[in-house]
C-alpha positions, 0 to 999 in steps of 0.5 A: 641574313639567312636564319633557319630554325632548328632542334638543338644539338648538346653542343649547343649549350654553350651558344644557347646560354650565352644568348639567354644571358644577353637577352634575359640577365637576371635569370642564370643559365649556363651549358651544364644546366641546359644539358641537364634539363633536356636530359631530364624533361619529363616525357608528358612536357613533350619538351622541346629546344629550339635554336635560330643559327645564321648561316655561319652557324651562330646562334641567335634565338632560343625557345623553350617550347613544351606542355605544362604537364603539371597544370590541373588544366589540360592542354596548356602549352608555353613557349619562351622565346628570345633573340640575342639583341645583337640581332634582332629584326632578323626573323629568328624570333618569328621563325622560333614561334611559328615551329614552337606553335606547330609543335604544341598545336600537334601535341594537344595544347589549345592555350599558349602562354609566352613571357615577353619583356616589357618593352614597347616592340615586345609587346607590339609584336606578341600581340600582332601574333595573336597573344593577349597579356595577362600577368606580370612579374619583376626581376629583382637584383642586389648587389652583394658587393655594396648591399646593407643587409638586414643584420643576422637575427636570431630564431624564436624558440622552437625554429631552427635554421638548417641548409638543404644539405641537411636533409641528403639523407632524406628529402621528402620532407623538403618535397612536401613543402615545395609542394605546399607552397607551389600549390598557391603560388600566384600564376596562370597555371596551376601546378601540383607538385605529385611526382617525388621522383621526378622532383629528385631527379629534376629539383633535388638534383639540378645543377644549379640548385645550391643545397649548402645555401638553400635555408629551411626554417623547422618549428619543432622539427618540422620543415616550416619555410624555405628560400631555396637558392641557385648558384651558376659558379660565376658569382650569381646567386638566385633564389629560386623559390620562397615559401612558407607551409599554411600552418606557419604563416605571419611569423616571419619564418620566410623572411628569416630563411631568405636573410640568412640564405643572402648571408651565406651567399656573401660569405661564400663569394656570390656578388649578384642576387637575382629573384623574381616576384609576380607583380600582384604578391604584395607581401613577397615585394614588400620583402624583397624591397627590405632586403634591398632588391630593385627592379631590373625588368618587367615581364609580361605573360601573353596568352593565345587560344589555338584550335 
């Protein structure tokens, strides 16, 4: 079967997301995120979607290819591929590569990075191309439908429980502790969160971001910690990023915030929960395994150095 690899097209989206959700589904996706997110790539990513479509004109293979902009290190480029594994060993994943590394290659990037899941044939073939592991992370999954979780617990004194819908008026406070967490969340690259502009229009304004859901733990009004939730209007719920401020860690603030956030999403009808958790913070596992998460799959980072 013939494979061509191609820039997508937005009415691509829906033939996109569904191959993303047959190879990765413990990540949301859905047509009106996907949209969104090519709209709105920050032009310094070079950010660039990439399709593998048969002959017929279904899509196969997918890639997020693009320059991590945001690193404190420059020439960092990634490359996210995944074929539908209905059709794999067809050359749509090779194919997706090779375009995916001309492309960084022509914009600067020296150091490729790529997550590959951990299965024996993944892992052989990142590395007949050239990529060496490095990290890993787990997806996590709970089953809201069955899942005993922890009992509601009321806040200390001086913290109160409040929604990201709480802060329409006024978002930075919640950038600035997004920005705070992000700057030491465990990864190969490091990211600085600087642009708030860019945060509302990208963050604060996503499709998926669920701000009724999302909970922020403030200490004497100050926003301390957060668990920020994701919805795709099918029932799944993601949380998309955990963390507490330097100055309000070991009081369990995190762990509070995400309790709560879990319990909304049943009470609002979410079935599944999906989270990942970087195979090295002990502490965020330790947390999810509480609240009942499982692992569902692992994933390995590979990188490769071009140039």
């Amino acid at each position: 079967m013939t494979v061509i690899v191609r820039d997508v097209h937005a009415e691509d989206a829906a033939g996109f997301a569904q191959v993303r959700r047959a190879a990765l589904p413990y990540m949301l996706s859905t047509a009106e995120q996907l949209v969104f997110d090519w709209a709105h790539a920050h032009p310094d990513s070079h950010y660039r979607p990439l399709v593998a479509v048969t002959e017929s004109g279904r899509i196969v293979g997918t890639a997020q290819v693009g320059i991590a902009h945001d690193a404190a290190e420059p020439g960092i480029g990634y490359a996210n591929v995944y074929v539908d594994p209905a059709h794999l060993g067809q050359g749509a994943g090779t194919l997706l590569l090779r375009a995916a590394e001309e492309h960084l290659a022509e914009r600067g990037a020296r150091t490729l990075y790529s997550w590959v899941l951990d299965a024996p044939e993944n892992l052989a073939w990142a590395q007949r191309r050239g990529y060496s592991p490095s990290r890993s992370a787990y997806f996590l999954r709970l089953d809201l439908t069955t899942a005993e979780l922890p009992p509601l617990q009321t806040p200390p004194a001086g913290v109160e429980l409040l929604t990201a819908e709480d802060f329409a008026a006024d978002p930075r406070p919640l950038f600035e502790l997004d920005a705070l967490t992000t700057a030491d969340e465990p990864g190969d690259v490091g990211a600085e969160l600087d642009d708030y502009a860019h945060w509302l229009a990208t963050t604060w304004e996503h499709p998926l971001f669920d701000r009724a859901l999302t909970t922020v733990a403030v200490v004497d009004g100050v926003p301390a910690a957060f668990s920020a939730a994701q919805t795709d209007g099918l029932g799944r719920y993601n949380s998309g990023m955990t963390g507490t401020g330097p100055d309000f860690r070991g009081r369990g603030l995190a762990k509070l915030a995400k309790n709560t956030s879990l319990h909304r999403a049943r009470a609002a009808g979410c079935t599944e929960a999906f989270t990942g958790n970087d195979t090295g913070n002990e502490p965020m596992l330790a947390i999810n395994k509480w609240f009942g998460y499982e692992v569902g799959a692992r994933e390995v980072r590979h990188v490769r150095t071009i140039g």
